[in-house]
Every structure is written in C-alpha cells, then in structure tokens.
BATIZA-471182 format. One record per residue: residue number from 1; y, z, x of N, C-alpha, C in turn. Coordinates in nm, 2 decimals. Each point is the difference from the previous one (the first is absolute). Layout:
% residues N
- NUM;Y;Z;X;Y;Z;X;Y;Z;X
...
END
This chain:
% residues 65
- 1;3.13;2.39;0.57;-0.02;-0.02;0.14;-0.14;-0.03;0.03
- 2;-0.05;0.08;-0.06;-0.22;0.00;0.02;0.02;-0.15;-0.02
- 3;0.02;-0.07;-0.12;0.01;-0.13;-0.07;0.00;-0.17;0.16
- 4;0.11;0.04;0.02;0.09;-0.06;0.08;-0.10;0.00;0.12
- 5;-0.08;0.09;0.04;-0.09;0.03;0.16;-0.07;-0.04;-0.05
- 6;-0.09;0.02;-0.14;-0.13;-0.08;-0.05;0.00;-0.12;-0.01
- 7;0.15;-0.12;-0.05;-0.01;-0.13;0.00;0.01;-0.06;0.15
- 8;0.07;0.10;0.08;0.00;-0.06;0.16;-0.11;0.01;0.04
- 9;-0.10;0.05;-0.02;-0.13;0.05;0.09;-0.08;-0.11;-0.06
- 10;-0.02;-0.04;-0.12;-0.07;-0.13;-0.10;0.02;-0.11;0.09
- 11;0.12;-0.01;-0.01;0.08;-0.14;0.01;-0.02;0.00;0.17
- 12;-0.02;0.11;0.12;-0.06;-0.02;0.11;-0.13;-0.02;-0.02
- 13;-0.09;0.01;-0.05;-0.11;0.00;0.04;-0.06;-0.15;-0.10
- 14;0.11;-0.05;-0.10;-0.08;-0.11;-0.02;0.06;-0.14;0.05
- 15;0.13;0.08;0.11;0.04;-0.17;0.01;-0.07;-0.02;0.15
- 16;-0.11;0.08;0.04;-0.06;-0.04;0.13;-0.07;-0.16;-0.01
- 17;-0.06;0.03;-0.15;-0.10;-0.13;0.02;-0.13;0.05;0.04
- 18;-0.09;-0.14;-0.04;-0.20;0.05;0.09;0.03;-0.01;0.12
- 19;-0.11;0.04;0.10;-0.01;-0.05;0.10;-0.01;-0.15;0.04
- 20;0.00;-0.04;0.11;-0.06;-0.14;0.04;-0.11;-0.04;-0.04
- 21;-0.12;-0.08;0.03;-0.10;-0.01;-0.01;-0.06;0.02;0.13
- 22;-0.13;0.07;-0.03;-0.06;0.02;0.19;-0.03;-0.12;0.04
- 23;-0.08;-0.04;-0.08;-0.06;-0.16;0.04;0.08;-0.10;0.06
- 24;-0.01;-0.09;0.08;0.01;-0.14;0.03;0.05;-0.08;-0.19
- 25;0.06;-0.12;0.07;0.04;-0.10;-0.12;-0.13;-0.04;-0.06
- 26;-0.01;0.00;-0.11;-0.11;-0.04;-0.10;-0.15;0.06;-0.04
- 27;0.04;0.13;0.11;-0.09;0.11;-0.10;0.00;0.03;-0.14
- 28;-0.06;-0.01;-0.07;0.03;0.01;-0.15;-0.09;0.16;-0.08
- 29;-0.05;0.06;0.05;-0.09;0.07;-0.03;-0.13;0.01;-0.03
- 30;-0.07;0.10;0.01;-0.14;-0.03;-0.09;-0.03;-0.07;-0.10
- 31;-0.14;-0.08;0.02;0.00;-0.13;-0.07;-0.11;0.05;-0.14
- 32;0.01;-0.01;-0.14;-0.11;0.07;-0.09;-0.10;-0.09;-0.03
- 33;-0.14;0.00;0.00;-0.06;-0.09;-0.02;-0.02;-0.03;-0.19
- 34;0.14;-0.03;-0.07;-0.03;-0.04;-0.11;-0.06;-0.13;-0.04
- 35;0.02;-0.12;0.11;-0.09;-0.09;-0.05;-0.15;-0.01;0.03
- 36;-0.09;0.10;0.05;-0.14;0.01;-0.01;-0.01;0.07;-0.14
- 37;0.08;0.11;-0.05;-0.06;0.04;-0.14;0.11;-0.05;-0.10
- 38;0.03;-0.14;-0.07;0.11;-0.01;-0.04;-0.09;0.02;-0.14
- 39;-0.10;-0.07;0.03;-0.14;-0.02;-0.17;0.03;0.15;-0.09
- 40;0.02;0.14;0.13;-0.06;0.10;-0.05;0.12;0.04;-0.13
- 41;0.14;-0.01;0.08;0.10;0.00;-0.08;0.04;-0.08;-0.14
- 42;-0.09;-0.17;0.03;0.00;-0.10;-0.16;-0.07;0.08;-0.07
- 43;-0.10;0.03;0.07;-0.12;0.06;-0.15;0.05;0.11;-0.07
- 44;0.08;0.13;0.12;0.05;0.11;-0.08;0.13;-0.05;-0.09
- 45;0.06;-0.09;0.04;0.13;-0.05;-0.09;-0.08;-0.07;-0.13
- 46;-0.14;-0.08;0.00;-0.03;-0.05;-0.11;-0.04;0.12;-0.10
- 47;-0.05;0.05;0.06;-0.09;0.13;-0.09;0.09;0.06;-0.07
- 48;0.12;0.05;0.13;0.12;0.10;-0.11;0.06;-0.07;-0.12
- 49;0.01;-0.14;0.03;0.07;-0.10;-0.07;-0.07;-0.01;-0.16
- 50;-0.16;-0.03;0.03;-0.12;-0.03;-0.11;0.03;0.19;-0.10
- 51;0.03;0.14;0.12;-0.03;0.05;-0.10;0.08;0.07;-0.05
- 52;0.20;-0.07;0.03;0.11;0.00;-0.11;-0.06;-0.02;-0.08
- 53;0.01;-0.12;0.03;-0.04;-0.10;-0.17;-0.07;0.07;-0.10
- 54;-0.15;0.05;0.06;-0.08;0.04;-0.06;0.10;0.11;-0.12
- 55;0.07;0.14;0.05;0.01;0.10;0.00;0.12;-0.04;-0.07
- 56;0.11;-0.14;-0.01;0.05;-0.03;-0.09;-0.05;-0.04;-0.18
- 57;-0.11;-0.13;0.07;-0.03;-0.03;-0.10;-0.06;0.09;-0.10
- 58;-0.12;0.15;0.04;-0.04;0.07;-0.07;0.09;0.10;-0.10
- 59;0.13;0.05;0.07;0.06;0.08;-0.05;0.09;-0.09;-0.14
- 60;0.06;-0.15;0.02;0.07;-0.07;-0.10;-0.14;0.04;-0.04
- 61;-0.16;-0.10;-0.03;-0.08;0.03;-0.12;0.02;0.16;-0.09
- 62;0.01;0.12;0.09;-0.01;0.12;-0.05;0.09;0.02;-0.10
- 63;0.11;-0.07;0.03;0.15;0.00;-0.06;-0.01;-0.08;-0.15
- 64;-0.06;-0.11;0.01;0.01;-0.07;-0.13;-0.09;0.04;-0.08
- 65;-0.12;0.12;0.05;-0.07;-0.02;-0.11;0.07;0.19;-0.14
END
C-alpha cells in the first residue's frame, strides 16, 4: 500500500512540468562572454594536449628500455 501512495505522489509531482518562462518571446538568458577569452581556452587545450603526448611518449621510452 506505502508502494502504491509513493508511485502516485512521483507520478503527481512530475507530470506538472516547468514552469512557463517569465520573460517575453526571445529572451534567451544570460549571455557568457566566451568569445573575448576564447585564446585563453586554445592555449589551455594546446598545453594539456602538448603535455599528454609528452607524459605518453616518456612513459613508452621507460617501457622499452
């Protein structure tokens, strides 16, 4: 019986749905300024990228010798 009141009470509370939106049509939300620092994100992508490799290539040498 517990069972049976626990799936009804679920199944109310998720077939409400979100709210509306407060905004007017074509509010989209907060805007992020990723295109003034996009450089900062290439360089951390190149770096982590340069120091796989590295941290690959060193460990195969460790390996063969």
């Amino acid at each position: 019986m517990a069972s049976l009141i626990y799936n009804v009470l679920i199944f109310a509370i998720q077939s409400q749905g979100p709210p509306p939106p407060a905004g007017g049509t074509g509010s989209r939300g907060p805007q992020l300024p990723i295109d003034e620092n996009i450089w900062i994100l290439l360089a951390m992508g190149i770096f982590l990228g340069i120091y796989i490799i590295y941290k690959r290539n060193r460990s195969s040498i460790n390996k063969a010798s």
